[in-house]
C-alpha positions as CSV (number, residue, x, y, z in Angstrom):
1,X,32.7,65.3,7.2
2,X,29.9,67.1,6.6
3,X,29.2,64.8,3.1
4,X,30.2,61.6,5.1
5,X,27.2,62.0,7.3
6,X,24.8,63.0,4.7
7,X,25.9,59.5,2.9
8,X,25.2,57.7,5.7
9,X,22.1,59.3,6.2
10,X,20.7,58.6,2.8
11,X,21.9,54.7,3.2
12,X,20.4,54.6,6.9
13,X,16.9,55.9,5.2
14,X,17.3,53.5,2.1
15,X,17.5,50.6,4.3
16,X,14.8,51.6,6.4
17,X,12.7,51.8,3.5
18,X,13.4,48.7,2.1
19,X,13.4,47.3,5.1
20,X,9.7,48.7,5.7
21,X,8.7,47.3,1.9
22,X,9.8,44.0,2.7
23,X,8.0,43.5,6.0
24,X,4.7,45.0,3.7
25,X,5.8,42.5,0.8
26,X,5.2,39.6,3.7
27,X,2.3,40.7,5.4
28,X,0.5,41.0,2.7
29,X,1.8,37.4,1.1
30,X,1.0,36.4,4.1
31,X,-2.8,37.7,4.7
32,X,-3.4,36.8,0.6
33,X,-6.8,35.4,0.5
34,X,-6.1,31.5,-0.3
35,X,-8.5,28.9,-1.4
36,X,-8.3,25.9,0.3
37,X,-10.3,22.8,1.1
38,X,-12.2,21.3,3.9
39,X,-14.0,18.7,4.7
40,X,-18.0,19.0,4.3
41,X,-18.7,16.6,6.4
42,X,-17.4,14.2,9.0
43,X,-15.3,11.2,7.1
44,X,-14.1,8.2,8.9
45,X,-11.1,6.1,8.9
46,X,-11.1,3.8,5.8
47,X,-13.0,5.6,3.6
48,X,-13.0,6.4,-0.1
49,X,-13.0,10.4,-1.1
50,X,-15.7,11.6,-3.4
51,X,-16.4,15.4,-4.2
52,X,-19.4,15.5,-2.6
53,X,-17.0,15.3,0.6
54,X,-15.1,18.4,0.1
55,X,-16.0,21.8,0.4
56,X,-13.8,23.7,-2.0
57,X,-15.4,27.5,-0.9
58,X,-13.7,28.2,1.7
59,X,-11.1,31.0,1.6
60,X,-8.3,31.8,4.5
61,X,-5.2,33.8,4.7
62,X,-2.3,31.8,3.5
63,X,-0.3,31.9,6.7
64,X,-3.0,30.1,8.1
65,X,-2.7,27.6,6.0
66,X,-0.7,24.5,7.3
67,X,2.0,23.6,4.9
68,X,1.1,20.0,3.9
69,X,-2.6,20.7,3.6
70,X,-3.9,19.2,0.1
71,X,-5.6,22.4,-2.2
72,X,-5.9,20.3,-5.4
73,X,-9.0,18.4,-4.9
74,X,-7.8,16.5,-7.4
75,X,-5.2,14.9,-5.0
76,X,-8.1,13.8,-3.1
77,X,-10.9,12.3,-4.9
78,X,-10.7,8.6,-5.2
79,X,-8.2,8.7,-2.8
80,X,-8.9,7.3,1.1
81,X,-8.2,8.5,4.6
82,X,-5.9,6.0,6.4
83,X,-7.2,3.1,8.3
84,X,-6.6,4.7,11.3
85,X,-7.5,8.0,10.6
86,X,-10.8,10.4,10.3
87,X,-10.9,13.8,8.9
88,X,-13.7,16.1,10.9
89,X,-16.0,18.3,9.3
90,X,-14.7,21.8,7.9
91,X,-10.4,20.0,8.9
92,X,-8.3,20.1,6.0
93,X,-6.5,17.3,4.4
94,X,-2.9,15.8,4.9
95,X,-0.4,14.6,3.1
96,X,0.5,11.2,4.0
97,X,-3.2,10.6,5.8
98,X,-4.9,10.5,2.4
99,X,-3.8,7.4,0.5
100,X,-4.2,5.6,-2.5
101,X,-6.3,2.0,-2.5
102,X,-2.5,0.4,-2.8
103,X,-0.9,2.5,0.1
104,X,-4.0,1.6,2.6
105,X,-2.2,-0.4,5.5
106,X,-4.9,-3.0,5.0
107,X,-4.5,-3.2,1.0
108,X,-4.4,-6.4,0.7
109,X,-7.7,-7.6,2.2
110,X,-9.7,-5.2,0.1
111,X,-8.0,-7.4,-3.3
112,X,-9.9,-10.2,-1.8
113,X,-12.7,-11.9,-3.3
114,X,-16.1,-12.6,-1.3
115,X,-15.2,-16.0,0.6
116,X,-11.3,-15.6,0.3
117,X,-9.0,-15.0,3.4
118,X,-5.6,-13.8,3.6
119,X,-3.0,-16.4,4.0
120,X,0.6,-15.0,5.3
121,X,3.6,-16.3,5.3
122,X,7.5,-15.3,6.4
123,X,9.7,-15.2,3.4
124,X,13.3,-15.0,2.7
125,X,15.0,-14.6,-0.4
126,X,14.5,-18.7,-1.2
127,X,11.0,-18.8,0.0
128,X,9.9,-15.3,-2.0
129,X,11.6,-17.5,-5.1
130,X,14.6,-14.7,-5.6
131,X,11.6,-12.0,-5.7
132,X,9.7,-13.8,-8.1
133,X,6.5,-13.6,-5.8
134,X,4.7,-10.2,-6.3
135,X,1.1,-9.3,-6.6
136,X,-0.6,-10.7,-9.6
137,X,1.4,-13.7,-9.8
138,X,-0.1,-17.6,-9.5
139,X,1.3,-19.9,-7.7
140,X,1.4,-23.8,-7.3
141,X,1.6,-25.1,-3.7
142,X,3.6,-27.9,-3.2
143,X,3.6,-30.4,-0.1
144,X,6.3,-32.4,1.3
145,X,6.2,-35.0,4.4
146,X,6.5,-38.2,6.2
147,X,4.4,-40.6,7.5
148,X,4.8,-42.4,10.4
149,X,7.0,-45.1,8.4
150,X,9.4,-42.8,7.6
151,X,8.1,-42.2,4.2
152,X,8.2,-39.5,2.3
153,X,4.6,-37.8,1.1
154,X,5.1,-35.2,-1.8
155,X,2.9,-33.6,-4.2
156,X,1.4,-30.5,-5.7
157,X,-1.5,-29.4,-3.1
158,X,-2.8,-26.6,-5.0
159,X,-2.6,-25.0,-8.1
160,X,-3.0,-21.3,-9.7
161,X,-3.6,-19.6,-6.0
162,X,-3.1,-15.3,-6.6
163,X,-0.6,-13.2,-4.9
164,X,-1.9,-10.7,-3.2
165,X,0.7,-8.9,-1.5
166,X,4.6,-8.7,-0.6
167,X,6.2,-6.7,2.2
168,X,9.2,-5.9,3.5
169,X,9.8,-6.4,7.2
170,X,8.7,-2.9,7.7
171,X,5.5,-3.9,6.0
172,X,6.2,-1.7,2.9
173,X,5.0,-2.8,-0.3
174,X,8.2,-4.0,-2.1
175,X,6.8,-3.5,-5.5
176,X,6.9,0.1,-4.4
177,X,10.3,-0.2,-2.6
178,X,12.0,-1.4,-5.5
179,X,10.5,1.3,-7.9
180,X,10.7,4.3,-5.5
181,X,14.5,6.0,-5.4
182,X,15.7,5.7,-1.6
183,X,18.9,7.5,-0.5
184,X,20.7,5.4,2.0
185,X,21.9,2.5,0.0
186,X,22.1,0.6,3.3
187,X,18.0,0.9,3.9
188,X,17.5,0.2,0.2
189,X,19.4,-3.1,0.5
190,X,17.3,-4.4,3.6
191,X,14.2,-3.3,2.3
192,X,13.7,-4.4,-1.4
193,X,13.1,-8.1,-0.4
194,X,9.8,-9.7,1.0
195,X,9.3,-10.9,4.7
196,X,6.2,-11.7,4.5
197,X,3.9,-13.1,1.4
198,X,0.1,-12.9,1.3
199,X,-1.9,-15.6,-0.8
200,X,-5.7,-15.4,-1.4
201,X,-7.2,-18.6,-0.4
202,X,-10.9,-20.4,0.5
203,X,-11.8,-21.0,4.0
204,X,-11.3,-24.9,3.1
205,X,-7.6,-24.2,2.1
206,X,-7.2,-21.9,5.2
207,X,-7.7,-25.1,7.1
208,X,-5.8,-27.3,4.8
209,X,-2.5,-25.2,4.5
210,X,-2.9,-24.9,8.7
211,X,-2.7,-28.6,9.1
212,X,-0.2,-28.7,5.9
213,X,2.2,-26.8,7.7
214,X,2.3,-28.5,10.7
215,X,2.9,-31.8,9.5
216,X,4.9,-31.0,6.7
217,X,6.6,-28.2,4.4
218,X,4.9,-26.3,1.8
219,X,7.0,-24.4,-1.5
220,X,5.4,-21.3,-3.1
221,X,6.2,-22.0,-7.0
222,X,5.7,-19.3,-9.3
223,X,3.9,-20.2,-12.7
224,X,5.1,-18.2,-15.9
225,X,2.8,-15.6,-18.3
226,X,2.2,-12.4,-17.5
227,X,1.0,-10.8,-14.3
228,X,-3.0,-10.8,-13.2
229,X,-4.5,-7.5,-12.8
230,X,-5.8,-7.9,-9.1
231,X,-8.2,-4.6,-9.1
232,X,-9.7,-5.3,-12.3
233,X,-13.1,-6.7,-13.0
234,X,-12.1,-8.6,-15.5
235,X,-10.2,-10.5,-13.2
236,X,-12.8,-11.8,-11.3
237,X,-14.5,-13.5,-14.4
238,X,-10.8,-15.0,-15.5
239,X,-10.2,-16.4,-12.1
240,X,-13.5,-18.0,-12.0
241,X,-13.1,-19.3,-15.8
242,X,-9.5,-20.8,-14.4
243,X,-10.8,-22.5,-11.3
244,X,-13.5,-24.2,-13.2
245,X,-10.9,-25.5,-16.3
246,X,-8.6,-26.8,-13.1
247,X,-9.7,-30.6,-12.1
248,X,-8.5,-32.2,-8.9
249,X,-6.1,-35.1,-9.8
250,X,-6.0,-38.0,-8.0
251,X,-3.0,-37.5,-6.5
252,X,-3.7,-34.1,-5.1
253,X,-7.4,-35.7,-4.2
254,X,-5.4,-38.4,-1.9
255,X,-2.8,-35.9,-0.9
256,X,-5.4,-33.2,0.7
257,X,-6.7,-36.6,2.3
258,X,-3.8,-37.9,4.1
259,X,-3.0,-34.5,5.3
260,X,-6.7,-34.2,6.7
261,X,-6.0,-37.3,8.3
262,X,-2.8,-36.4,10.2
């Protein structure tokens, strides 16, 4: 009997000490000095992150530290906070409220050029040409109507306009969509298609394509090579180089004409 309770003694005591180690073990994980990073100064919605933005001395126990807080300033420079959110002086930053240029909600306007606008348009998987119509890609515009004797007026309207963007009907980038792994098979098979496709066009086509579409129906047809690098430099010097090699036939002179006219 006597042995019994001396066993359970010693096991009673062994726990409590481990017991007692484990709650030190966590207190002092817990109050471990952690270096994290703040903001230096006050940063507004839509704006890129530069180092001189982050104050990297700052030093707090870690279980004061929120648990999707960025500490790698190299998650952050270059990167931006959202369009509709701000990071105050001496906050941390969040996951999911710092972005890169592509995951901005507003992405596609900064592609633009000075004196281009953002034409959209609701797609389906005939009008988005099976897919075929992703950022980077040019694309012929093609008209097709009547006139008021029943005849029909068809002809290419414009020619080698960019791609600028292609959401789903959530508004999620589908280039993205279709190369990011998604676990319910049914989301993934709603999502991977564009609703909606953005074209980068002059205020003159703006007002074209508006009176187009209400006299007529337009087609979106992709044009083969390779894909145009939107964010380069470069870019901007081929684009210009293309638009000056591209005449205005006759046919598309007489066309933009007769749908001015409408």
């Amino acid at each position: 009997m006597t042995n019994r309770i001396t066993v359970a003694a010693i096991l009673a005591i062994g726990i409590s000490l481990l017991l007692y180690g484990a709650t030190q073990w966590k207190v002092k994980a817990e109050m471990k000095p952690t270096p994290v990073i703040v903001a230096k100064e006050d940063i507004p919605p839509h704006t890129e992150i530069t180092e001189d933005m982050l104050n990297t001395s700052v030093v707090v126990p870690r279980e004061g530290v929120p648990p999707n807080a960025i500490l790698n300033k190299e998650e952050l420079i270059g990167k931006y906070t959202q369009v509709d959110y701000g990071v105050s002086k001496n906050s941390y930053f969040y996951r999911h409220k710092v972005v890169t240029a592509e995951e901005l909600l507003d992405a596609e306007r900064m592609k633009l050029k000075d004196g281009e606008r953002l034409w959209t348009l609701q797609a389906d998987i005939v009008a988005s040409a099976a897919g075929n119509l992703v950022p980077g890609v040019l694309v012929d515009i093609w008209f097709t109507g009547t006139d008021e004797n029943g005849k029909v007026v068809s002809g290419k309207l414009y020619e080698d306009v960019r791609v600028v963007g292609a959401k789903n009907k959530k508004a999620e980038d589908i280039v993205t969509m279709n190369t990011t792994d998604v676990d319910d098979d049914k989301q993934k098979s709603t999502d991977l298609y564009a609703s909606v496709i953005q074209l980068a066009l002059s205020d003159e086509q703006v007002q074209v394509m508006q009176k187009a579409v209400e006299v007529g129906k337009l087609r979106y047809i992709p044009k083969s090579g390779s894909l145009i690098d939107i964010d380069s430099e470069d870019s901007d010097e081929t684009d210009d180089a293309r638009q000056e090699e591209l005449e205005e036939s006759e046919e598309q002179a007489e066309l933009l004409e007769w749908i001015k006219d409408q």
